[in-house]
Structure formats: C-alpha cells, structure tokens
N, C-alpha and C positions, 0 to 999 in steps of 0.2 A: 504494500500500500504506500501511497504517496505519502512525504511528511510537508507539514504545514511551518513553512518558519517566519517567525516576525523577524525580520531584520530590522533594526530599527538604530538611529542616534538620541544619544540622547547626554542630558550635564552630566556632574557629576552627583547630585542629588534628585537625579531620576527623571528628569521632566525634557519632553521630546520638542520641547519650545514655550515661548514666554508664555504670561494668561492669555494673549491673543491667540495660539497660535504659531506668530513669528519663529523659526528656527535660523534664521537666513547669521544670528551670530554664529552660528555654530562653522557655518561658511570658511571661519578665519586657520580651523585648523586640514586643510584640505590642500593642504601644501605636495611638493613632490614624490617624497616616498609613502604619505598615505594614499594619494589618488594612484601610486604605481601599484600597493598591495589592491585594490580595489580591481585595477583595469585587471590583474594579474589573476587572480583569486577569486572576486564576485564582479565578472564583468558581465553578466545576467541582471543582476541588478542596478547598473548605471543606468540612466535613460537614453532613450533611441538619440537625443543631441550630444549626451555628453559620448556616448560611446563615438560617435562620427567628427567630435572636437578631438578626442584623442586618437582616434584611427583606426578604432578597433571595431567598427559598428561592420564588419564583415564575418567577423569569427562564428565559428559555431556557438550554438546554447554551452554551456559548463554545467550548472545546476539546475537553473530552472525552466520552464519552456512557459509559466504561467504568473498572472502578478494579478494582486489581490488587492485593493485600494479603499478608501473612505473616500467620501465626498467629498472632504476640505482637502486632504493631502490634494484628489484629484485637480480640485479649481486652482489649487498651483500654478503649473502650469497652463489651465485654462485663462488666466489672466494675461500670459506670455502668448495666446494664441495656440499652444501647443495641445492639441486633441486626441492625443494620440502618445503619450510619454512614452510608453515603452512597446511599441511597433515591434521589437524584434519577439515579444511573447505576447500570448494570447492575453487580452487585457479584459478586468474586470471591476465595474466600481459599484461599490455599494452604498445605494444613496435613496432613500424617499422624497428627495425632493427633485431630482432630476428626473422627467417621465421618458425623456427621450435622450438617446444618446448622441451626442455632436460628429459623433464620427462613426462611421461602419466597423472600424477593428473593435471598440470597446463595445463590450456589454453593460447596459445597469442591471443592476438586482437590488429587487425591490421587496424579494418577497422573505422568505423564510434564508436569509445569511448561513446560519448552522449546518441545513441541506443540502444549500450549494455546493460549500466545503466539502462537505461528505461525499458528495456526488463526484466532485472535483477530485475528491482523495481516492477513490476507487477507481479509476479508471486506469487501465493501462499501459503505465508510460515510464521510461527509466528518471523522468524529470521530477524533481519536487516545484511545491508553492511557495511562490515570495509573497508574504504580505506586507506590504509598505507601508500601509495605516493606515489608520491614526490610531488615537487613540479609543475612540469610541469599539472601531471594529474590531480592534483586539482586545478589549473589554467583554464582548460579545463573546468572541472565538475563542476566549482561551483556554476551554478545555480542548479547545480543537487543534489548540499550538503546540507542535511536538516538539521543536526545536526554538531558540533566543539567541538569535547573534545578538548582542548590545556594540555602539561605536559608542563608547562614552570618552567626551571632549571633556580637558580639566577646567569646569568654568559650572559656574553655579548661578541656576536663575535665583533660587528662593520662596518662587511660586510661577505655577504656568502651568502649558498642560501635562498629566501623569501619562507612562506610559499605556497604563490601561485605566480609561474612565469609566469604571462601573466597583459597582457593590461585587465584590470576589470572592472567593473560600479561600483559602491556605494550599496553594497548588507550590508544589515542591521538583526542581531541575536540578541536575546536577552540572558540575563545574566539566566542561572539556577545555579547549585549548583557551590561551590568552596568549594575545602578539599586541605588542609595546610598540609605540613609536615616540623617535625623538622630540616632535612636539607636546608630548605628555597625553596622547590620546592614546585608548589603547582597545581591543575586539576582545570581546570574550564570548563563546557559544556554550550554552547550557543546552542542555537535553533533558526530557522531561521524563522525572523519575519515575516511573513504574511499579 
C-alpha cells in the first residue's frame, strides 16, 4: 500500500507560518546546499517552476507521482497565476470553497478527504503521496499520515499557524534519519509507530 507523507517546513516551535499564514520568512534559509539536498533527494516535491528554474523539471518521479494540497497552500500560487504547481504529479486540492477547478490537471475534492486518501493509498503504484498542506488537511488526515519529513528552519514565530489545526489524540512516530545543514536548518523523517 501507498504511504501518505506530510512533508512539510516549519520554525522551530512548530508552526508552518505566521497567524496569517505567511511562511515566505522561512524563504531566507533556502540557500545552496539546502535547495541542492532538495533538487537531489525530494525533487518530486519542488514545484513544476522551481524544478524548470533549477533544471531539473525533466527527470523522472523519485518518490512521488501524486500531491495532496489545502486550499490556502493551493491559492499560493494561485495569486502568482500558477494553476497548476506541481504538473509533473497528479494534482489534488482539497477545498469547499472552490467548486471548480482552474485548471484541467488539478482535481478538487470536496467530498469525504479521508476516502480519497484511502482510495489514493490502495491503488497500484510503486509511488507514494506528498501532502503539502496545510495545516487544516493534515489535521484531518492524520491518522492517515504514515510518514513526517519536518524542514524545520532555526527561527521562531511565537504564534501562527500549527502544523496540524485540529483537536488530535496522542499519535506517536518514531525518529528515522536527521540531515543538518550549515545554515542551522535541519530534515528529520519520523514514521509512524505501529
């Protein structure tokens, strides 16, 4: 079966961007050798621009072949024009307020989130799911999250949004790898204990 993973950024006191929202500080730590472990490593989950800014928007999938979104993360982008982030995988956003989708590649889902996943997690494929956010959808999903990459940047908002907004139970991952960069940001991927 497919695994479901948040990948996600976030401070160092957990929060995936200000009260607003905004993450765009986090931007400062996205220097050369962390954008090279990224292109290198998880370049499934850059966006169809930034893969084609760094040059690699031809490669094969590595992990994923699907990506999984919130409404806000999605209008990101959508403010920038871009309808379509991540064109190299099957795109999906989950949103009630959106009835129609802007672009042919993305799907909305409007209906039962949980389903989808499941429907999405059983199907056939050597690829896992990106979920990219936010926070509300992985609120949602989280029993449905097998895996947590965290990018957590050294900088503290103090308040903003958590990485999952919802009422949760005590869900317990264990520690896999941690890789350190010299700007003081560093990846850690938990798996979820069984």
């Amino acid at each position: 079966m497919r695994k479901l993973t948040y990948f996600v950024a976030c401070s160092l006191d957990g929060f995936i961007g200000d009260p607003s929202g905004d993450a765009s500080a986090m931007f400062a730590y996205l220097d050369e050798e962390f954008i090279g472990y990224l292109a290198a490593e998880h370049p499934d989950t850059l966006s169809a621009p930034g893969r084609k800014a760094l040059g690699i928007d031809g490669l094969p999938l590595k992990r994923f072949d699907t990506v999984l979104q919130g409404r806000a993360s999605y209008e990101v982008g959508l403010r920038e024009g871009v309808t379509s982030p991540y064109a190299h995988l099957r795109e999906y956003v989950a949103s009630r307020s959106i009835t129609e989708s802007p672009d042919p590649h993305v799907e909305i889902v409007s209906g039962d989130l949980v389903a989808k996943v499941r429907e999405l997690k059983a199907e056939d494929s050597p690829f896992d799911i990106y979920l990219c956010g936010g926070s509300t959808v992985a609120g949602e999903l989280l029993d449905e999250i097998d895996e947590l990459v965290v990018k957590t940047y050294p900088m503290v908002y103090g308040s903003g949004m958590p990485m999952f907004a919802a009422e949760v139970s005590l869900t317990e991952f264990t520690l896999g790898e941690v890789r350190t960069f010299g700007n003081g940001a560093l990846v850690r991927t938990y798996r979820r204990k069984r």
